[in-house]
N, C-alpha and C positions, 0 to 999 in steps of 0.2 A: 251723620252726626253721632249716633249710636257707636259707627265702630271708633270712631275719631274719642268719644270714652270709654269704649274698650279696652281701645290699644293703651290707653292712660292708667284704666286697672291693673293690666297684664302688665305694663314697664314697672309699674310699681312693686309688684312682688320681685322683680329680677331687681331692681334697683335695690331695695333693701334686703332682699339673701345676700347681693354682691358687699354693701354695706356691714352688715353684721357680718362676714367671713370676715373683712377688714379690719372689724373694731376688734375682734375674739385674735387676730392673728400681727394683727399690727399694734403692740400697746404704743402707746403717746399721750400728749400732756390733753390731746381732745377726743378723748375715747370714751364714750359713757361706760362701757362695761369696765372697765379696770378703777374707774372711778367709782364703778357701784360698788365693787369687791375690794377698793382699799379702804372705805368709806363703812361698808357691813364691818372688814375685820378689827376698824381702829374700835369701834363702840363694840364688838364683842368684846374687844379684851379689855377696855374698862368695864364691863358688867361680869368680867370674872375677875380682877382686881379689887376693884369695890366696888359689889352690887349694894342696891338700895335695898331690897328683900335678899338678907343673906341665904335663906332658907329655900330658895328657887333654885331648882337644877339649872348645871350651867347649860345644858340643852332643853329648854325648859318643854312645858306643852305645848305641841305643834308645829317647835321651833325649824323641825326640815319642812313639814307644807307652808310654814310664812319663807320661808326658805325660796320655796319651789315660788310663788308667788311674786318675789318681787320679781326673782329672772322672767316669769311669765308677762308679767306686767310693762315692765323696761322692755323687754325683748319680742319673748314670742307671739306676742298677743298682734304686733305690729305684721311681724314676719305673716301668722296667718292670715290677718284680714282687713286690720287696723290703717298699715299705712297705703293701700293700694286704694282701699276705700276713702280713705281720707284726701288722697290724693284727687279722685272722680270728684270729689263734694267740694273741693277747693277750685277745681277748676270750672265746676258747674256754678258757683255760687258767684264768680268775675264774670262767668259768660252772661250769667242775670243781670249783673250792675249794667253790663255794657251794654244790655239793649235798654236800658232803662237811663245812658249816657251816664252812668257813674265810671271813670277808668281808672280813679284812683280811691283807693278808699283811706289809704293817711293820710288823718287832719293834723296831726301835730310833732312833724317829723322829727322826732327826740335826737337821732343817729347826728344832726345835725351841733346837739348842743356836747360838751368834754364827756368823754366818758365814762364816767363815773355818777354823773347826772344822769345820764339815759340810762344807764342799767339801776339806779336807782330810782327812777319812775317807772321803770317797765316792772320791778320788782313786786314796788307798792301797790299798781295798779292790780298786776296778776294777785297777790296775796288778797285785796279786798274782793276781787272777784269770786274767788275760791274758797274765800271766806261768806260768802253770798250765797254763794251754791250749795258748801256745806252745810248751811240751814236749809237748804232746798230739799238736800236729800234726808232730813230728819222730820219735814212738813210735810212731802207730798206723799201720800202713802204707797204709789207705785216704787219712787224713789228707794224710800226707805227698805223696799225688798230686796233692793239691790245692794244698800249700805248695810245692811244688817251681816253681809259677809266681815267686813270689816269689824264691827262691833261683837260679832262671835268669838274674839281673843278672848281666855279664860286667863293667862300666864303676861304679863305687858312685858317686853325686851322690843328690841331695834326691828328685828326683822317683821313686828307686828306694822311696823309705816306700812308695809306696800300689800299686805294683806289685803284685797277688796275686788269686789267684781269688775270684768271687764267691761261692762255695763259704766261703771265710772269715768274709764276714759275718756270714751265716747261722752256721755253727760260733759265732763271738767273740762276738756278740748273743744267740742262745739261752743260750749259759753263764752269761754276765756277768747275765742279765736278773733271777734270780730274788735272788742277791745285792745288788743294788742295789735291787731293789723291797724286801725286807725291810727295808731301810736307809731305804727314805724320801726316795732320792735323785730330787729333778722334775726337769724338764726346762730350767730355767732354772740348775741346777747343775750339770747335764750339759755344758750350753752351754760354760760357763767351765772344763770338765774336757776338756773333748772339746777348747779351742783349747788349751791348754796342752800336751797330749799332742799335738795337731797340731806345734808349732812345735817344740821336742822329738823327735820323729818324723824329721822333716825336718833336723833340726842332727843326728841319729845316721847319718842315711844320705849324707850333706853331701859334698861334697870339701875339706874345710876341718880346719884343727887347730885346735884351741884347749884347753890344757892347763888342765883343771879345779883342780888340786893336791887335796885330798881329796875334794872333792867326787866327784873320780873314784867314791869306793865308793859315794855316792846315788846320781847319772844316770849315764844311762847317755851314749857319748861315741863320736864316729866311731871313736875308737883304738881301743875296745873292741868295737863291733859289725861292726866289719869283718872281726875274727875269726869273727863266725857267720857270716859270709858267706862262709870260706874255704873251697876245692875240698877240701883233704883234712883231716880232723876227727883228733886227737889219739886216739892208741889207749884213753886211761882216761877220752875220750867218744865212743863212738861214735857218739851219736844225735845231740851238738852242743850246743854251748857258749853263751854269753853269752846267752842267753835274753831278758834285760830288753826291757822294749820302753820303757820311760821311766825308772824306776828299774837301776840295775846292782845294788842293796842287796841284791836277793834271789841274784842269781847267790853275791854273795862270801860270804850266808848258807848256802844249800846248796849249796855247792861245784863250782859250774858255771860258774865266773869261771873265764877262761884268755886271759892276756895273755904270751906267751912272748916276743914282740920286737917292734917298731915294724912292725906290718903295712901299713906302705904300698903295697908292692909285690907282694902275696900275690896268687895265685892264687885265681878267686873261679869258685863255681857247685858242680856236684857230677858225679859220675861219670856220664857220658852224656851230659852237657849239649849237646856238640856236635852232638846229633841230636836233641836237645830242638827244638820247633816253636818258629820267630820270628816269627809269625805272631798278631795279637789273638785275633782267633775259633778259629786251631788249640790254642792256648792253652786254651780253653774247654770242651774236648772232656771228658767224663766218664771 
């Protein structure tokens, strides 16, 4: 049994080296990495076109380690130990149901309804989840040691989205995993969820305005999450505000929306930051 999840560890890192050679050397319309990198340069070059803080270098502070970060995040985080690992805990986790006669764990096979429905319910589901979670990692105080890499952006632009410990993945992936498998969501609707939320991701962390008008209360918007990224958090929230990470729907549902003035100029990070490490790997530390 043991090597029967070994051999499942070990296929997994050959499986995705062989993977990422592919995606880095084969562009196509289903390629994360060429999708991370035309998706970084289109919101670079609206935030040297028209930045929102004109006064911000166009390479602003940290902007090569948020840089380094997302490729680490999307890529080599997987390469090291992410997806081999993930691999033994997906199969260990069906080998559970089945002695316990579960062999299916999709109650509500979406793949089955147009598509455009099922990627739109697999969207909404993942977003409130992860919007879930996001409060998780500002309430639990182990958590919050791991988010607080994220929350160290001094400078806000795009590449600040994927800024955050690998600690996260693992947290956002184990959570997210058992709701979406119920649902029936594969990996080919993932794709098209995963770039949506990518490009999204990237226009929230932005240096760029761009005035939704109501849409404001669907997505979420630089105007709006630049507030969670503010140094001092409003007394009637202590643990922090704007939550959304694609949608803002659910902030202004439960009452975690807090837009008080044009934060352009707001003070960003959290109490201590300044002896916070600058550092990638001191970053990393447990």
């Amino acid at each position: 049994m043991l090597k029967h999840y070994f051999d499942i560890f070990v296929n997994g890192y050959a499986g995705y080296a062989g993977y990422l050679f592919n995606e880095i050397t084969h562009p196509s319309w289903h390629n994360y990495f060429y999708w991370l990198l035309g998706v970084s340069l289109f919101f670079m070059a609206l935030e040297w076109i028209a930045p929102w803080r004109p006064y911000q270098a166009k390479f602003r502070k940290d902007f090569w380690l948020d840089a380094f970060y997302m490729f680490f995040n999307f890529f080599l985080f997987s390469l090291i130990i992410y997806n081999a690992a993930s691999d033994v805990f997906v199969n260990l986790f069906k080998d559970f149901l089945h002695t316990i006669g579960i062999t299916n764990l999709t109650l509500l096979p979406v793949e089955r309804l147009p598509l455009w429905s099922h990627l739109l319910i697999g969207f909404v589901v993942r977003d409130f989840v992860q919007w879930q979670t996001h409060r998780l990692l500002h309430r639990v105080p182990w958590l919050w040691h791991y988010h607080k890499v994220h929350h160290s952006v001094e400078q806000m632009g795009f590449a600040a989205h994927l800024r955050y410990h690998w600690m996260e993945n693992v947290v956002y992936r184990t959570i997210e995993y058992i709701p979406l498998a119920m649902i029936g969501i594969g990996l080919n609707d993932f794709f098209v969820i995963h770039i949506f939320t990518l490009a999204v991701g990237h226009f929230n962390h932005s240096n760029i305005k761009l005035p939704l008008g109501p849409l404001k209360y669907i997505f979420n918007n630089p105007q709006m999450h630049i507030w969670h990224h503010a140094h001092h958090m409003p007394k009637s929230h202590p643990y922090g505000i704007n939550f959304g990470i694609t949608l803002s729907l659910w902030d202004y549902l439960f009452g975690t929306a807090h837009l008080p003035h044009d934060g352009r100029d707001i003070k960003l990070g959290f109490d201590g930051i300044e002896q916070f490490p600058s550092k990638f790997w001191e970053q990393q530390k447990p």
